[in-house]
N, C-alpha and C positions, 0 to 999 in steps of 0.2 A: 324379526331382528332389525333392529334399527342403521340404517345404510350407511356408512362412514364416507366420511367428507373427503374434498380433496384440496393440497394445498399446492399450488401453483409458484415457483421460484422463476420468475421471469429477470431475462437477461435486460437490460437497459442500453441505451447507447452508451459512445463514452464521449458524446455533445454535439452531435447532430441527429436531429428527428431521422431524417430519411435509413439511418441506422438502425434505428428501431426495430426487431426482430417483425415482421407482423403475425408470427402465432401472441406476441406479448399484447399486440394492439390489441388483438380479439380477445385475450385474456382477460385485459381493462374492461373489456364492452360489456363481456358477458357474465363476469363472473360476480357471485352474490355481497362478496367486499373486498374491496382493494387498499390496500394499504403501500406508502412511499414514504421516503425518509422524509423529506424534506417541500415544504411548499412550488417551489419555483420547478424543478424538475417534473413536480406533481403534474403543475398546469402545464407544463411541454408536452407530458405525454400525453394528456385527458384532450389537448389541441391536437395532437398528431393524431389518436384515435377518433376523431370527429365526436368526441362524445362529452356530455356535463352530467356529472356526477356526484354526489359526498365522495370524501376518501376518508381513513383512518392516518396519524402518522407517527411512527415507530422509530427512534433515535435513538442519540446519545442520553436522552434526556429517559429513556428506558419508560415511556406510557405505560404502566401498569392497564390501563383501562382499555387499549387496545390489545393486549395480549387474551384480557378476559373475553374481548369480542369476538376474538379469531378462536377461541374455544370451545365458546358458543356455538356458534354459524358451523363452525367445524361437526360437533359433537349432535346436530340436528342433520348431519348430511351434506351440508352446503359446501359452496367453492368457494375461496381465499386466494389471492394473487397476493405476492409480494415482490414490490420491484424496489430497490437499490435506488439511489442519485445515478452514475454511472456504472457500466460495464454489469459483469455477472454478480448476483446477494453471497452475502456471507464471506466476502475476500475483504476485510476492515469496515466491513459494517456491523449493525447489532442483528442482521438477519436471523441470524443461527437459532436466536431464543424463539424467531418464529414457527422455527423446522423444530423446535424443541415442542411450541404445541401440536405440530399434525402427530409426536410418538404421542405424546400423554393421551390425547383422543383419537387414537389410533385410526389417524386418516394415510391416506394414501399421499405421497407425494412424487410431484413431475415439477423435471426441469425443461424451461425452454432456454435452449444456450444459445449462446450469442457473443456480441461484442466482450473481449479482457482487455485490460489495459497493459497486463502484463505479457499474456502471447501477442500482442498489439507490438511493443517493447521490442521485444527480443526477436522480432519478424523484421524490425530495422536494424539489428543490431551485429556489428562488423566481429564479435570474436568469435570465433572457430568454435568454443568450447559455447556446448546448448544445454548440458546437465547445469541446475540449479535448482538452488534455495531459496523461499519467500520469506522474508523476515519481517513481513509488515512495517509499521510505525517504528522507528528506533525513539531511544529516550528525551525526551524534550529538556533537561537540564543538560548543558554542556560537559558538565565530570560524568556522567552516567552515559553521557551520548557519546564518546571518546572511548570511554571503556568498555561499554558494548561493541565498538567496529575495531576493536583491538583483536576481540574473539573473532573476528572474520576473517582476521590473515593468516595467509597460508593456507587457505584451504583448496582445495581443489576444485571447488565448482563457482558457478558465477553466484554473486552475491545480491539479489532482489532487494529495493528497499522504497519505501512511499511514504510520503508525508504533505502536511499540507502547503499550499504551495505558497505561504508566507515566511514559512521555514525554509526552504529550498537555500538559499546564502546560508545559511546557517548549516545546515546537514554537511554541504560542499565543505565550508570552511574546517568543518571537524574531520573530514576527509583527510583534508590535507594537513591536517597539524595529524593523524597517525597514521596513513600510508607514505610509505618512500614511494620512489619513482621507479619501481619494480611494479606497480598497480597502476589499472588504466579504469578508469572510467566512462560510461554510456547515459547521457543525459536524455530522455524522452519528455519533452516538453508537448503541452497540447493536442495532443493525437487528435488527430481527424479536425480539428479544430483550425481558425484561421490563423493561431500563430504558430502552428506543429511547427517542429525544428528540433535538429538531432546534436545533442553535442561531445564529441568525443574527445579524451586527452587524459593527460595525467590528471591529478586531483590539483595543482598548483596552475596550472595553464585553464581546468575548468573554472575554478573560483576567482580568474580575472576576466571570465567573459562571463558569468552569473552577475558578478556588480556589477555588468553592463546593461542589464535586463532590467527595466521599470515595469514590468508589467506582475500581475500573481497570477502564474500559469502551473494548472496541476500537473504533474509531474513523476516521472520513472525514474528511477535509478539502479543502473546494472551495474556492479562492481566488480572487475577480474582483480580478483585478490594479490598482494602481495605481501610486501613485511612491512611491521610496523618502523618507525624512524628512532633508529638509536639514542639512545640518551646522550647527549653531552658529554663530553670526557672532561672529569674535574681534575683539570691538572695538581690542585694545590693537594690532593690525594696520592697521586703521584711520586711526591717526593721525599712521602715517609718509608717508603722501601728503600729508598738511597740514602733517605737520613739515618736506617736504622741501620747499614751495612756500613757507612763512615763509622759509624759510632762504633760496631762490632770489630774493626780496623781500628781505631784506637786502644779499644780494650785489650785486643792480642799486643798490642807494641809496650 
């Protein structure tokens, strides 16, 4: 009977080598293909494990020809490592289609854990209340990005949120045109990085120290939920119940 393979979900840092899990390092060294999202991450780790090697790379961009690879290697026995850009595979990357070939060739699969960005987050983070929701990426249109954080208020737990970090003014801003000032918000910038910094406040006092920021720094967002911002009261609406009870006052006389 032919030996089933293994596939290996290795944690990443979330931007410093010395972070590096080193069961992940020896993961790179030894195992028969490794595959990373991205170039530049790639070479940090293949430098941090002292080692030069081909890799595979598995994105947005969905490599059909790496999937067939790792099913391969897989389905002959072999070992597969998969590491993420930052922190643990599968939390907003396309990982998952990877762990979806160790079922189809019914390999074994091991995690090595490590660095999250999100228990990273919420390890700085000042509210009381630690139950929470991941909602990944919110919507990149502004009507759609509004109207999905609309569904977030009121709830009773903390509200998780990532995006990329050219977005970040933008997400902030949608915050505060639908939270009142009953919601507080928790900004985790750059974790373990040189520009980490925590920023805390409403959504209206966040969104004037975000347009102070030049830099594109990735980024957490913890949201303590509250109520959305009431509509506007149209006064010229207003004045047809008193127009219409004048009017009812005239008809009785």
């Amino acid at each position: 009977m032919q030996a089933k393979g293994t596939l290996i979900m290795a944690a990443n840092s979330l931007g410093l080598p010395e972070d590096i899990p080193s069961r992940s390092l020896l993961a790179v060294k030894e195992s028969d293909l490794v595959v990373f999202e991205e170039d530049k991450p790639a070479r940090l780790v293949l430098k941090t494990a002292g080692v030069h090697r081909d890799y595979y790379k598995y994105n947005e961009q969905h490599q059909e020809h790496t999937l067939d690879s790792v099913k391969e290697v897989l389905a002959k026995g072999g070992t597969v490592t998969y590491m993420s850009d930052q922190g643990c595979p599968t939390l907003e990357d396309p990982g998952y289609n990877i762990v979806r070939c160790a079922q189809q060739t019914g390999a074994k699969v091991k995690v090595i854990p490590g660095p999250s960005s999100i228990t990273a987050a919420l390890s700085a983070c000042p509210f009381r209340e630690k139950t929470f929701e991941f909602n990944g990426f919110p919507p990149r249109e502004e009507t759609k990005r509004q109207a999905y954080l609309k569904k977030l208020c009121g709830k009773p737990k903390l509200q998780i949120l990532m995006d990329t970090p050219y977005r970040l003014p933008h997400v902030i801003g949608s915050c505060a045109e639908v939270f009142d000032e009953t919601a507080a918000g928790f900004i985790a910038l750059d974790i373990s990085g040189p520009d980490e910094e925590y920023l805390l406040g409403s959504f209206t006092e966040l969104k004037e120290q975000v347009e102070k920021i030049d830099k594109k720094l990735n980024f957490v967002l913890i949201i303590y939920p509250g109520q959305t911002k009431k509509a506007p009261v149209n006064k010229s609406n207003n004045r047809h119940p008193q127009n219409n009870n004048n009017n009812r006052r005239r008809n009785r006389r």
